[in-house]
N, C-alpha and C positions, 0 to 999 in steps of 0.2 A: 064921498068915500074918504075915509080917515088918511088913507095910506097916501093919494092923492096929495090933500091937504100937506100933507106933510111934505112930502117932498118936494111941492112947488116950494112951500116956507121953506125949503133949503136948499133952494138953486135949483130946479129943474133943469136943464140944458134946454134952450132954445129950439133947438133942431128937433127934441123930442117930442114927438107927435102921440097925444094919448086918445083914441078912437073912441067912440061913444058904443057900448055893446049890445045897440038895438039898430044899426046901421041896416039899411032896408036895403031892395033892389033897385030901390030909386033911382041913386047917384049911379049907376050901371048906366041903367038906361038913358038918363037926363045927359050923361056924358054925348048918345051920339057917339061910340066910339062902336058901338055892339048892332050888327043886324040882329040880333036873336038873343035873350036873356031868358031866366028862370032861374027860380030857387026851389031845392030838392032838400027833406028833412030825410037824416037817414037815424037809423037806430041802432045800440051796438047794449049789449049786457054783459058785465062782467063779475066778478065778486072782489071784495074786499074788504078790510075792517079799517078801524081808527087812526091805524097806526099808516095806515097805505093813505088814507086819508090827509091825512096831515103832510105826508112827504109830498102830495101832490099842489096842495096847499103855498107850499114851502118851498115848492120848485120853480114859482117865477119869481127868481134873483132880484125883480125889481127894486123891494124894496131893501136890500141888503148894500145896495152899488149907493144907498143915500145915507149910509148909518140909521135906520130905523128900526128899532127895537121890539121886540115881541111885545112887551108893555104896551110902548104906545100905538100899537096898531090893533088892538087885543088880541093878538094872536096865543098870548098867555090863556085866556076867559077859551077860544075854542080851542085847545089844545081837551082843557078841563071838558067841557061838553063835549065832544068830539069821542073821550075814553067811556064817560056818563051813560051816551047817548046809542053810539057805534057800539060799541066796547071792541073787545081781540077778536069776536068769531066773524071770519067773512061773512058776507052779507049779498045778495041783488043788488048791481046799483046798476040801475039804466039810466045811457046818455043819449042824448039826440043830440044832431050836428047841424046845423042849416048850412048848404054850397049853396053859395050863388053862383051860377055859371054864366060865364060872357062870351061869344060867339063873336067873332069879328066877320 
């Protein structure tokens, strides 16, 4: 990931921990910490257009706390497909969530 890239190239902080986004139920269960685990996928539908799109986008400060720039993260290119593609009129957009749950 670009934005990634970049910001380790400019000091990541040590302490900050960037988690992999296919993290399974494994490490739950491998811990021994849980009599009981499960993961539950739930579903939620909302509407929105381009514009809701982009703020959501734009809402993990991440890469703002490193001086990283819309350019070099392309976040200029989806802003452009994003109006293209979405355009202004809300739209469906279905989320799924996966919970893992841990039971001690």
């Amino acid at each position: 990931m670009r934005l990634v890239a970049l910001v380790k190239a400019r000091g990541l902080p040590q302490h900050l921990k960037i988690w992999p986004n296919n993290k399974s139920l494994a490490p739950l269960r491998e811990s021994a910490h849980f009599r009981f685990t499960h993961e539950v996928l739930l579903h939620h539908i909302e509407q929105g257009d381009a514009a809701r799109y982009l703020e959501m986008m734009q809402s993990n400060a991440f890469s703002y706390q490193f001086s990283v720039t819309d350019e070099e993260i392309g976040f200029d290119r989806l802003r452009q497909a994003a109006l293209q593609y979405i355009g202004s009129e809300p739209i469906p957009w279905y989320f799924s969530y996966r919970v893992r749950i841990g039971i001690k």
